[in-house]
N, C-alpha and C positions, 0 to 999 in steps of 0.2 A: 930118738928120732925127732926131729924139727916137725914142730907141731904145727907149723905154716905147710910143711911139704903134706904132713897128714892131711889136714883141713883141705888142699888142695887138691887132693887124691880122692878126697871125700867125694867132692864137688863132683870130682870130673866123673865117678861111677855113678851117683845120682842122674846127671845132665848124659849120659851115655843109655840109662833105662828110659830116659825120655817122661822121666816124673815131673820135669819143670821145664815151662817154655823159656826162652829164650828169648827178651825180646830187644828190639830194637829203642836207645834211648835219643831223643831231641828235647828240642828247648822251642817253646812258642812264645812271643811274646807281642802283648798287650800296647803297644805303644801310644800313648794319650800327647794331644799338643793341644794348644790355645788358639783358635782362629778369630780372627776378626768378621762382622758381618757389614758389610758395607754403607756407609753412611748414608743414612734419609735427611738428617739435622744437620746441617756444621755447627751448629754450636754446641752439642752431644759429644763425646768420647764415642766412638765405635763401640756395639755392643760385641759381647762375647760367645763364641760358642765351640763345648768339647768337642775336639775331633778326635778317630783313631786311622790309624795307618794302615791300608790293607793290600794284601800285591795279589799277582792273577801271574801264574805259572804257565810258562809257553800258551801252549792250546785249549786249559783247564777255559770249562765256560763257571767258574765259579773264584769268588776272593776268597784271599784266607792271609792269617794273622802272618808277618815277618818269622821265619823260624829255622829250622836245619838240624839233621846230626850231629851230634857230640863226636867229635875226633878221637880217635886212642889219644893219651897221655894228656889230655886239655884239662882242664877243670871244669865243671859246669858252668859257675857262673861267667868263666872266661870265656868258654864258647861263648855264649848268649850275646856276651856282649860285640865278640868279635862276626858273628853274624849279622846282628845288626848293622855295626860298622859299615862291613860287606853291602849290604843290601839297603843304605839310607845315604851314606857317604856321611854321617855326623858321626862326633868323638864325643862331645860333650851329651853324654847319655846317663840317666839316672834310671839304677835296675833297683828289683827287688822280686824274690822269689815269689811268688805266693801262693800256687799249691800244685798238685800232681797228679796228672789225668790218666788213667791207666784202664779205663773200660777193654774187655777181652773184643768189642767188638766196634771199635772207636773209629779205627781205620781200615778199608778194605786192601790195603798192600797186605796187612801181615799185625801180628801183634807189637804194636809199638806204645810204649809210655812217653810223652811229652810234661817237663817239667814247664810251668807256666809263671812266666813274668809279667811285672810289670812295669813299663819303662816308658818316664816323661823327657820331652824335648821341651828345651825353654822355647820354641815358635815352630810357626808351623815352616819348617827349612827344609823339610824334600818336597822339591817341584811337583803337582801333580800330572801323570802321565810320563815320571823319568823311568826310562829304561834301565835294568839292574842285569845284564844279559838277557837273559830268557825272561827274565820279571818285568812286569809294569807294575806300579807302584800310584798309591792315589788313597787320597786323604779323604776320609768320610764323614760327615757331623753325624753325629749318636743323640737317638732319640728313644728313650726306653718308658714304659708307665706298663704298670700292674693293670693288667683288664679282665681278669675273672679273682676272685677270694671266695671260695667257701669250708669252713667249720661243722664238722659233725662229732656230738659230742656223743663219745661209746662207753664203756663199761671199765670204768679205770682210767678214763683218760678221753683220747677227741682224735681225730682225724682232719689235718687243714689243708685243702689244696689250694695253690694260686697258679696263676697262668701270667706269665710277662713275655711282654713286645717290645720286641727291639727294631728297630730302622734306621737301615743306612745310607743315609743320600750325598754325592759327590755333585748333585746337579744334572749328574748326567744318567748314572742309573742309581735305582732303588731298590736297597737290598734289606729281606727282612727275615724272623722267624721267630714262633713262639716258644716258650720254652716252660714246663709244668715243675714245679716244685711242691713232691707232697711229705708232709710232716706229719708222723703218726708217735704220740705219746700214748705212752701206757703202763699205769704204774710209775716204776721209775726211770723206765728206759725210754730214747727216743730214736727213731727211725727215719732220714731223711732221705729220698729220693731224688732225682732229679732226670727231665727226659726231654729232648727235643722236639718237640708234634710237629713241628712245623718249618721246614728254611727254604729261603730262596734266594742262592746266589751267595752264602754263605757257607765255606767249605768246613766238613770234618765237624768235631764239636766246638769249632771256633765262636758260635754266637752267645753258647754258655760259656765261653774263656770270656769273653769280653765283657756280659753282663756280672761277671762274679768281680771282676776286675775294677770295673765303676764302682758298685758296690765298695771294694775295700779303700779305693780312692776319697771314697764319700766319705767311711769311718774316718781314714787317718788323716782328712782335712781338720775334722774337728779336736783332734788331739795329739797333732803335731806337727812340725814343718813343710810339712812335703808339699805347700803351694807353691813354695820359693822356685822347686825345682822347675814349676813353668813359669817363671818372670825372669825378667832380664835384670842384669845386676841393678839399674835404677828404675824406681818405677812411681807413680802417684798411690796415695791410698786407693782412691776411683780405681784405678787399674787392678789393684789388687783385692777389693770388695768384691767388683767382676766377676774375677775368676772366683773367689767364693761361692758366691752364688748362684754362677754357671754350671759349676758341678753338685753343689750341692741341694739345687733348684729352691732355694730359699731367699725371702729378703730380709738385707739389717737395716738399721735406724745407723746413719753417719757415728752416731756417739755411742753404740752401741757394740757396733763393730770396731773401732778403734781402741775400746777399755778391750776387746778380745786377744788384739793382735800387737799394742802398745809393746809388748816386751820383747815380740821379735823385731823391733824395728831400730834401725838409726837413720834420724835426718841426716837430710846432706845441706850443702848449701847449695846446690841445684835446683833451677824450675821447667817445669815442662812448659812449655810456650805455643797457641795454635791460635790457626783464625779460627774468631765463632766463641773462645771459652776464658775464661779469666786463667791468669797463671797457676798452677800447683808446684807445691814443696813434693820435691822426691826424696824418696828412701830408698834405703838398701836393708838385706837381710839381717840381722845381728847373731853372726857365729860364735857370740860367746853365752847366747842362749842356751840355757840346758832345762828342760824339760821336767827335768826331777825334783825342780828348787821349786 
């Protein structure tokens, strides 16, 4: 016998006693862009700030992340992308998986898993307030910081709770919620938690998809390309420090951040030119960077 048709016959008398749910699978994604904050100086570069993308479903009085069901025969990460697509009108989109939400009580339609991305636009290019059918769509700047940490140390180990705030402001409303992470060591095992106490105007577990997402944004600015994906093909160092530091909410020394990022760069013979600022040398990303050398 074909040990596929076995396997298959397996499934279907298991899923027939009703010993495994079924669930439904989608794809949410994170989408991060670079906004500008409007000039107080002309003779300043605009400063920077991270936004993310969040759309509001027909009559839904709550945002929530770009996302949808996975089609029979699609591949995941084709969906994701091809939702996007759908629902931004950009092509030039950079995904990446990064992790998978499957709480039994996550959604109240029904048991569903959401695979969770994250995906940057080189600028902020969907309009805010465009219509996507039934969707409105609207850019939010993200403002997150840790407001409770406490440490109790137990018998083998410690118990660490912290509490983080997130806030979402378009200008026009303000959306927010807290969200607790507890970590209990013990011995050699460890135990993490994590639980929403609080949202407003934030749909599903969407405010923990996007705080975990910053988060790996943060990491993999510092150990690898992925600024590039929000810059435009040429850009000043200034422009590219910015974004540094915007997401990483840190500042560099000029000579400090360029011994960082010297290797992924090639000058051009380009300068950017404006009232108010002396010229700069632009650059481009350098794709024969490899990360390993």
């Amino acid at each position: 016998m074909d040990e596929r048709i076995s396997f298959q016959d397996d499934l279907s008398k298991m899923y027939e006693k009703g010993l495994y749910d079924v669930p439904y699978v989608m794809t949410d994604s994170v989408v991060f862009a670079i906004g500008e904050i409007e000039k107080k100086n002309y003779r300043k570069l605009p400063e920077k700030e991270l936004k993310v993308l969040l759309i509001k479903r027909g009559t839904n009085s709550f945002w929530e992340l770009p996302g949808g069901f996975i089609h029979k025969g699609v591949d995941i990460d084709k969906s994701a992308k091809i939702k996007l697509q759908q629902k931004t009108g950009v092509n030039d989109i950079h995904l990446e998986q990064i992790f998978t939400y499957g709480g039994s009580d996550r959604d109240k339609r029904g048991r569903i898993v959401s695979i969770c991305y994250i995906a940057l636009i080189k600028a902020v290019t969907v309009s805010s307030g465009k219509e996507f059918g039934a969707e409105e769509a609207e850019w939010f700047k993200i403002s997150t910081k840790l407001i409770q940490s406490d440490k109790e140390e137990q018998t083998d180990g410690y118990r660490k709770e912290s509490i983080m705030q997130i806030v979402l402001n378009n200008n026009i409303e303000i959306l927010s919620a807290k969200v607790k992470y507890v970590k209990t060591v013990k011995a050699n095992t460890v135990e993490k938690t994590i639980e929403i106490i609080e949202s407003n105007g934030i749909g599903y577990d969407h405010a923990e998809m996007i705080l975990y997402a910053e988060k790996k944004l943060k990491n993999k600015l510092e150990h690898s390309d992925i600024a590039f994906r929000l810059m435009p093909q040429k850009f000043t160092l200034m422009e590219l420090q910015q974004v540094y530091e915007t997401i990483i909410k840190k500042e560099y020394s000029k000579a400090n951040f360029q011994r960082k990022i010297k290797r992924l760069l090639i000058e051009t013979d380009g300068v950017m030119t404006g009232a108010g600022f002396r010229p700069a040398k632009l650059y481009m990303f350098n794709t024969e960077w490899d990360e390993e050398e």
